[in-house]
C-alpha positions as CSV (number, residue, x, y, z in Angstrom):
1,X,0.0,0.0,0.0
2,X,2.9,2.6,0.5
3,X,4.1,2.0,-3.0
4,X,0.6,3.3,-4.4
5,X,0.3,7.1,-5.4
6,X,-1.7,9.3,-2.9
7,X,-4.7,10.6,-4.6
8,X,-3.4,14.0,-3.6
9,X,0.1,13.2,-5.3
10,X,-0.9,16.0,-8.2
11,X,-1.1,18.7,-6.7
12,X,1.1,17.8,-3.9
13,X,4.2,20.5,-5.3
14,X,1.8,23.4,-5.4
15,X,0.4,23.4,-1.8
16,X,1.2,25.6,0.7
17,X,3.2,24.7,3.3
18,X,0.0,24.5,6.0
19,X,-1.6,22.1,3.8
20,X,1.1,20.1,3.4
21,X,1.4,19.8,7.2
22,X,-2.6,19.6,7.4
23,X,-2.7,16.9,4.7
24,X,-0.2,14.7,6.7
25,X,-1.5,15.3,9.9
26,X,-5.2,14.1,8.4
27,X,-3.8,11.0,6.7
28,X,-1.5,10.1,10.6
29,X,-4.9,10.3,12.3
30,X,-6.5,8.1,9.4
31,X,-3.6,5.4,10.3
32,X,-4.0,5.6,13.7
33,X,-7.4,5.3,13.8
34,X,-7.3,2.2,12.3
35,X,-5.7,0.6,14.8
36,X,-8.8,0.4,17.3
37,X,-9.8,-2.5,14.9
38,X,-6.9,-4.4,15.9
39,X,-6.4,-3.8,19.3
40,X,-8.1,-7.7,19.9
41,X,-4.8,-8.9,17.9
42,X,-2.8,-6.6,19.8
43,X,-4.4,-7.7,23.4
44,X,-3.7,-11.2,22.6
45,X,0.3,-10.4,21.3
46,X,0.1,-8.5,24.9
47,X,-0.9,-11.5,26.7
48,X,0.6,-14.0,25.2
49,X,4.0,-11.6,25.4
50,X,3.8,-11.3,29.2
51,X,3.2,-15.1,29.9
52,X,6.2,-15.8,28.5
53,X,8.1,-13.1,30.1
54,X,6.3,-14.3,33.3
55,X,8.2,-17.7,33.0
56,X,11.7,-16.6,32.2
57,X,11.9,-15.6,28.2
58,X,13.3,-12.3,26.2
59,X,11.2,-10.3,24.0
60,X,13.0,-9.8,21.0
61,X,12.1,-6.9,18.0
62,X,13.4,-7.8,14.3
63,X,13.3,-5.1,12.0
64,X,15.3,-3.4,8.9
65,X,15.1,0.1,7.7
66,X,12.7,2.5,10.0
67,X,11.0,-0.9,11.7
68,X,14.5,-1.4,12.4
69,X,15.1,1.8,14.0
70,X,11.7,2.3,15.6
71,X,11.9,-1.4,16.9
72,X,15.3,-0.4,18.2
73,X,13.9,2.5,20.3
74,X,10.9,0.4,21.9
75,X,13.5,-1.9,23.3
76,X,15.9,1.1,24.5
77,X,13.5,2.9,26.3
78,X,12.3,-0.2,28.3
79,X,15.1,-0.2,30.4
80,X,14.6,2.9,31.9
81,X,10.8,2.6,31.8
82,X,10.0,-0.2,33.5
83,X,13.7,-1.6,35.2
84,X,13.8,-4.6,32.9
85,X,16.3,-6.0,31.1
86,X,14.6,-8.6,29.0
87,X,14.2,-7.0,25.7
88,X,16.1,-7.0,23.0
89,X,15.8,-5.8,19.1
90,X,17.7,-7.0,16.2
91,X,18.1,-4.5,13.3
92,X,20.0,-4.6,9.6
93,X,19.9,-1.6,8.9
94,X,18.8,0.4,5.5
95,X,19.4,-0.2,1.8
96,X,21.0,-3.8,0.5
97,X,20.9,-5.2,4.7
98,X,16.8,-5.1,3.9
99,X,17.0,-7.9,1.5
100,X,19.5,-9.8,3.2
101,X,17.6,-13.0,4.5
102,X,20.8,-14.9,5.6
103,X,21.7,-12.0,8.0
104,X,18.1,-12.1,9.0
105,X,18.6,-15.8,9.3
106,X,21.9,-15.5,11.3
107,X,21.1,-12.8,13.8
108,X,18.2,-14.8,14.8
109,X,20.2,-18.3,15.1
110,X,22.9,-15.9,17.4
111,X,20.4,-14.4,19.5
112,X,20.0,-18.0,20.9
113,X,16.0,-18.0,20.5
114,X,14.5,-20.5,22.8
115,X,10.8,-22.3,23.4
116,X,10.4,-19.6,26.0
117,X,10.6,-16.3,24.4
118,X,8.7,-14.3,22.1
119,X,9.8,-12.5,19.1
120,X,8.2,-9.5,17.6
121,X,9.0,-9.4,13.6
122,X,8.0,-5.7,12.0
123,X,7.8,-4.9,8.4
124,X,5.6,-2.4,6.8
125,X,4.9,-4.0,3.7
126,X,5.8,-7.5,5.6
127,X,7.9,-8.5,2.9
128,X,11.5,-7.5,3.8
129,X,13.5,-10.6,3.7
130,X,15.7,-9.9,6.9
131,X,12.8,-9.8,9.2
132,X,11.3,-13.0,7.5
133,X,13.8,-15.3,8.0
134,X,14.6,-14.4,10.6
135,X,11.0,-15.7,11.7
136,X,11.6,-18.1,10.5
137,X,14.3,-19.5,12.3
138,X,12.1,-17.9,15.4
139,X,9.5,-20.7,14.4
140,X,11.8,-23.5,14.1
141,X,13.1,-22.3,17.6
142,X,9.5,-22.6,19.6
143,X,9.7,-19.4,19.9
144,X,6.2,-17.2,20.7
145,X,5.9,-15.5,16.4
146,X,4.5,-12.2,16.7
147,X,4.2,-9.9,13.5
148,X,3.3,-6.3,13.0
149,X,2.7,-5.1,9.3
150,X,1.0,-2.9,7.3
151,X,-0.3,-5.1,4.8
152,X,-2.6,-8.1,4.6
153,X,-1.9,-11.7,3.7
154,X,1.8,-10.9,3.8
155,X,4.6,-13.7,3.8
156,X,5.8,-12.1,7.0
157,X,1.9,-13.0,8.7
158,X,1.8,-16.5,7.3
159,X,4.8,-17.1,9.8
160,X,3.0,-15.8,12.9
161,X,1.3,-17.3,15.6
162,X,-0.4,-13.7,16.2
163,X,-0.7,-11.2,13.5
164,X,-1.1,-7.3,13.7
165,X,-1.9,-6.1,10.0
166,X,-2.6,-2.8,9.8
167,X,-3.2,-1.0,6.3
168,X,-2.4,2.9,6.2
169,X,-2.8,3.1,2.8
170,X,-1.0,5.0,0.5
171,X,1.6,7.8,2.1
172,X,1.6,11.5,1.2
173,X,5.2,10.9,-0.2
174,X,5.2,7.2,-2.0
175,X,6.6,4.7,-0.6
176,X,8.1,6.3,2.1
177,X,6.7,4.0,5.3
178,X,8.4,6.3,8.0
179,X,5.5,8.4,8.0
180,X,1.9,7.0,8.6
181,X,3.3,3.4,8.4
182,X,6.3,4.2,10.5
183,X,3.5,6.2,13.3
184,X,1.4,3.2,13.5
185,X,3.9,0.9,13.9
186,X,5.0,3.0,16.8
187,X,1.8,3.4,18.3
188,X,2.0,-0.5,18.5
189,X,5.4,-1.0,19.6
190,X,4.3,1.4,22.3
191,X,1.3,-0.8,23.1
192,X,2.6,-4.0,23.2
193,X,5.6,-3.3,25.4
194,X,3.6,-1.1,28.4
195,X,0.7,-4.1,27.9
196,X,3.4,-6.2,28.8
197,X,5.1,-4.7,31.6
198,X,1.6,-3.3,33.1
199,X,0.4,-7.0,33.1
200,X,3.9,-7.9,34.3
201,X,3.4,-5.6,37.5
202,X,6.3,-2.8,36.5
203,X,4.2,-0.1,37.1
204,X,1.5,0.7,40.3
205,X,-1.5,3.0,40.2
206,X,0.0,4.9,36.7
207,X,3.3,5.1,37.9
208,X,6.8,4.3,36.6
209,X,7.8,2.6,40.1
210,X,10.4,0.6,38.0
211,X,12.2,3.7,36.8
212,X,15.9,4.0,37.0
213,X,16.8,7.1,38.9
214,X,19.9,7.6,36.8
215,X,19.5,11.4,36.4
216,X,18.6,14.8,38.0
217,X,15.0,14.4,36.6
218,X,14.3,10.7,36.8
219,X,15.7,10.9,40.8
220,X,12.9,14.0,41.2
221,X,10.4,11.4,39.6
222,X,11.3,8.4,41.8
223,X,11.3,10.9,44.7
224,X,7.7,12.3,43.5
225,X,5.9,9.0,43.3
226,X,7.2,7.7,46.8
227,X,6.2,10.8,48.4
228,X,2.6,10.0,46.9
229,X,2.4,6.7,47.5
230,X,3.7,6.3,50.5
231,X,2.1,9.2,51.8
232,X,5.7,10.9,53.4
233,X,7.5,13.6,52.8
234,X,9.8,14.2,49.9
235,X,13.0,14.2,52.7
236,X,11.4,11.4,53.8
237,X,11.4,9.8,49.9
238,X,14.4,10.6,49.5
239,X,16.0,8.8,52.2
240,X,14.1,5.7,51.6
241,X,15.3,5.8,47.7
242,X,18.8,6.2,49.1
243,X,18.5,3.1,51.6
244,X,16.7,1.4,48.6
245,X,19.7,1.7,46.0
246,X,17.5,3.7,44.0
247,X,14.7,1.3,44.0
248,X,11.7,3.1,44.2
249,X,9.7,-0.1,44.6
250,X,11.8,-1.2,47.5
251,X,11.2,2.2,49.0
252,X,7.4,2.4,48.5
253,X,7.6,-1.1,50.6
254,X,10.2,0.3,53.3
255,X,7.5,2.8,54.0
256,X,4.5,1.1,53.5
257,X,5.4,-2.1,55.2
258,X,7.8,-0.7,58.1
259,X,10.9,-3.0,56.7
260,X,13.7,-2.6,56.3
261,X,15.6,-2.2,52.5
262,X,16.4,-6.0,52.3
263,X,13.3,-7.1,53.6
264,X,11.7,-5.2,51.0
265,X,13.5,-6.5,48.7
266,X,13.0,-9.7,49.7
267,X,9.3,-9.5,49.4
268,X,9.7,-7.7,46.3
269,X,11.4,-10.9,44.8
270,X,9.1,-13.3,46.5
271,X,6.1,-11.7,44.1
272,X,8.7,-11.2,40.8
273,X,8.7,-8.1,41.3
274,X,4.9,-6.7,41.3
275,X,4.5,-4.1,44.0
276,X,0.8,-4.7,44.2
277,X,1.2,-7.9,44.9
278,X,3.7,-7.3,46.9
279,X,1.6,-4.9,48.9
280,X,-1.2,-7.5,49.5
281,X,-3.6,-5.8,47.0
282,X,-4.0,-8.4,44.5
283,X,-2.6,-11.9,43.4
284,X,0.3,-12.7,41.4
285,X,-0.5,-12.2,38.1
């Protein structure tokens, strides 16, 4: 669908520049619209995601070109997000690396895929070849097949045990999939990943109580939401966050609980993390 020329493409060179901007802004809402009649498909990759997180596995992204880059970002910005360090993204790259289906083939085979993980395989038109086989060898593995495209009946969703296809239709600029495509596949990415980690238990009542307090602002943060949920002060926050080593979790349950850091910790790891449950408020989940 990005290959097609937008029905606008004529008279593309002699609008303004407000209706240029208006145009694309119309035709990103358009895309992301579309994804509210996916979000079933996207609710089960979530689900079946976090149960195999739950049990030990790695999330792994496969992408080339701007899926590459976006896929790339997703798995970044979990770190810092949510404390976790069990995602991981896999990209070739732009130009010739696209169509390279034995680099697709060997990254997967390296990343040591196993029964328990899942593996996350983007493509806009879900045809590029480095993301494919790689699938395939995700497949052959056991591994959990998840794949995010914009195009139906792809040979990238025949490989999947969950498939997100989401048409945009055609771009403002031909062909060029880091807009509307590139948006939506964000917009997913961004789904899937806090689905996962919410159901996982990495954040409590809206917060980021997994955050890494590695900064001046993300210290305020960590600071913020143990003053609010622990109903203390901020001095008081503070000094729990210091005797936590900057575990914000551990320091919500010094305060709440009465415990000290290790036995907060303890009971942190005794419910994998989850500070709810950890808390007494719900099960496990």
């Amino acid at each position: 669908m990005s290959e097609e020329v937008h029905p606008e493409a004529a008279r593309l060179d002699a609008l303004s520049t407000l209706e240029v901007l208006e145009l694309m802004q119309a035709e990103d809402r358009r895309a992301v619209d579309a994804v509210s009649r996916h979000l079933d498909e996207v609710a089960a990759a979530v689900e079946a995601i976090a149960s195999r997180l739950r049990a030990g596995g790695t999330l792994h992204y496969f992408g080339a070109g701007t899926s590459g880059r976006l896929a790339e970002l997703d798995a970044l910005e979990t770190g810092p997000t949510f404390g976790v360090s069990d995602v991981r993204s896999h990209a070739a790259g732009d130009g010739a690396a696209e169509d390279d289906g034995d680099k697709g083939a060997r990254d997967a085979a390296a990343a040591g895929l196993r029964p328990g993980d899942a593996v996350v395989g983007i493509s806009a038109s879900g045809r590029t070849s480095y993301v494919v086989e790689a699938m395939k060898v995700a497949r052959s593995a056991g591994a959990l097949v998840v794949t995010l495209s914009c195009a139906s009946g792809s040979p990238l969703s025949a490989l999947a045990n969950i498939a997100i296809e989401i048409e945009t239709g055609p771009e403002v600029i031909a062909g060029s999939t880091r807009l509307k495509a590139g948006t939506v596949q964000k917009t997913v990415l961004n789904m899937i990943s806090t689905g996962v980690f919410v159901r996982l238990g990495r954040t409590y009542r809206g917060r980021m109580v997994g955050v890494i307090p590695a900064n001046a602002k993300l210290k305020r943060r960590a600071v913020a939401l143990i003053r609010d949920l622990a109903e203390t002060s901020s001095a008081d926050a503070e000094r729990a966050l210091e005797a936590a080593g900057g575990s914000a979790r551990v320091a919500v349950l010094m305060l709440r609980c009465g415990v000290s850091a290790e036995q907060a910790a303890g009971l942190l790891d005794q419910n994998e993390g989850d500070l709810a449950a950890a808390l007494g408020e719900r099960s496990r989940l």
